[in-house]
C-alpha angles and dihedrals in degrees: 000000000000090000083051105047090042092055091059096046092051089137095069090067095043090101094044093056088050094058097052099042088054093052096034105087089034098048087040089053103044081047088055091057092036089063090048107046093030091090085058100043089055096049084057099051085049090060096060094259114138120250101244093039090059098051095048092053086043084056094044091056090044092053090042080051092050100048090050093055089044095058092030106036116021099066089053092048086038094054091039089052084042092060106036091056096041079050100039102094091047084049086050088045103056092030080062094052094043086054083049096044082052098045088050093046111102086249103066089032095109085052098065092080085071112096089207096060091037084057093038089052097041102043121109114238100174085056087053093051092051086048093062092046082055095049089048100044082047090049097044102122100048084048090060088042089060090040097072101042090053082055094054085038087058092040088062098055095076086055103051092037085058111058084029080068092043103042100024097098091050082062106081095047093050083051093049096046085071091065129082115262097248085053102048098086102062086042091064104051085048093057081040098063102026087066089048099055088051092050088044098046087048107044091043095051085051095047078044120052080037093062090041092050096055097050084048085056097053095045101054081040089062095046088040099237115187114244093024100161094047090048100051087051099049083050084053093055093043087054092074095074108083112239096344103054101071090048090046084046093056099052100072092046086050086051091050093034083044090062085058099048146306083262098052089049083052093049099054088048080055091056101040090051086052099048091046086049100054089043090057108050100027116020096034095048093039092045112037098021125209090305098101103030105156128186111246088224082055089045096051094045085042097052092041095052091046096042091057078052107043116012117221086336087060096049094050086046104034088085111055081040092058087047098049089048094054082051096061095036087051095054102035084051084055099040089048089048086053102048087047094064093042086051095051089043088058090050 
């Protein structure tokens, strides 16, 4: 009855989506630093340095970070952007007649009977591609618009990451407070290892995708793929999607390896398998330990569901969702448990 009357009175909680929708990427943001930066932020208070006085030289550090990759590394990244889009209707282009080379060769001969791989092999991408510089040109004003929302939005991050990393602390006992006194306890190991796993899940993705990235990086550099550095970055971001990601961020260095030769494109899987190889039985275990250790079957019903949600968001999140959920379930099956047995004693 509740479920229906709410769906008819929808309106009421307009204002409230919107709020939410309005705080929800800069508060999740400026939670993704703060459990990154949090373990810092603690050290330096240990060693008798005011609070304040530790964010803001976290903060200090971070800008000085920013601004070296922005002279170092930005006017190689934005070459490198510059050229692969100048570049990217020829790269369509040839991608198109080498689907077409293929679908003529003896050995694809039987598939093109399928109407998937004849409209794979005849479409024009370069057309595609001048279609969405049309959509956007056409679209230009509500792009700036977002634009600079996008820019207060960012302007908005520091602060909340700020006082996240000041009052953050107070948070848990003003949570467990709520609670009855018998109960607080429990509540707080809950609280307690719930925000553990999150610290843990994100500063080991970091320390992660980093260390994957860079071996990305030295290996294009070797084969001398072109875009190296643009690559290896895009392959940063995908990683952090958990068990599809390495296998979405391979897929634009084969394309551009592909334009060089069918080697070259073997050569950057090689790499990739290597790389992901390397992730899932050295880095992963050394960095994020046997503490979220998820099953892949879990993973995969666990990206696809969020994913129908939540869109890319979702599938970023759906993990660390997932972990924190395991978390409560765990502990209110144990506390349950618990209370089960007393409750029989006392019988």
């Amino acid at each position: 009855m509740i479920i229906w009357i709410a769906q008819h009175i929808g309106y009421i909680f307009q204002p409230l989506i919107i709020l939410v929708k309005t705080i929800f990427f800069p508060v999740v943001v400026a939670g993704f630093f703060y459990y990154l930066t949090i373990s810092v932020v603690d050290r330096l208070t240990t060693w008798k340095i005011p609070r304040t006085a530790a964010i803001l030289l976290i903060f200090v550090i971070c800008g000085l970070l920013l601004l070296f990759l922005i002279l170092i590394l930005a006017p190689i990244l934005q070459r490198q952007m510059t050229s692969l889009i100048a570049n990217t209707p020829r790269i369509l282009t040839e991608m198109n007649q080498k689907l077409q080379e293929l679908q003529e060769s003896t050995f694809f001969a039987e598939f093109e009977r399928f109407e998937f791989f004849q409209n794979l092999t005849g479409y024009d991408y370069a057309k595609l591609v001048d279609g969405v510089v049309a959509t956007i040109s056409q679209n230009l004003w509500a792009f700036i618009g977002s634009v600079a929302n996008f820019v207060m939005v960012a302007l908005t991050i520091p602060l909340i990451l700020f006082y996240m990393l000041k009052e953050g602390f107070r948070l848990t006992p003003r949570i467990v407070s709520f609670f009855p006194e018998q109960y607080r306890r429990e509540a707080q190991d809950v609280l307690a290892e719930m925000n553990e796993t999150i610290r843990l899940y994100i500063q080991g993705m970091v320390i992660v995708s980093l260390c994957i990235g860079f071996m990305v990086y030295i290996g294009f550099l070797i084969i001398g793929l072109d875009y190296a550095l643009l690559l290896a970055a895009t392959t940063v971001i995908l990683n952090f999607i958990p068990y599809f990601g390495p296998v979405i961020g391979t897929i634009p260095a084969a394309i551009v390896a592909l334009m060089t030769s069918p080697w070259k494109a073997l050569e950057v899987v090689l790499i990739m398998v290597i790389a992901n190889y390397v992730e899932n039985h050295l880095i992963a275990p050394l960095v994020l330990g046997k503490k979220l250790r998820i099953h892949p079957v879990t993973i995969i019903v666990v990206l696809l569901t969020a994913g129908s949600f939540g869109g890319l968001l979702g599938v970023i999140l759906g993990v660390p969702a997932y972990a924190i959920l395991k978390v409560i379930v765990t502990h209110t099956f144990t506390f349950a448990k618990r209370l089960i047995r007393e409750y029989r004693l006392n019988q």
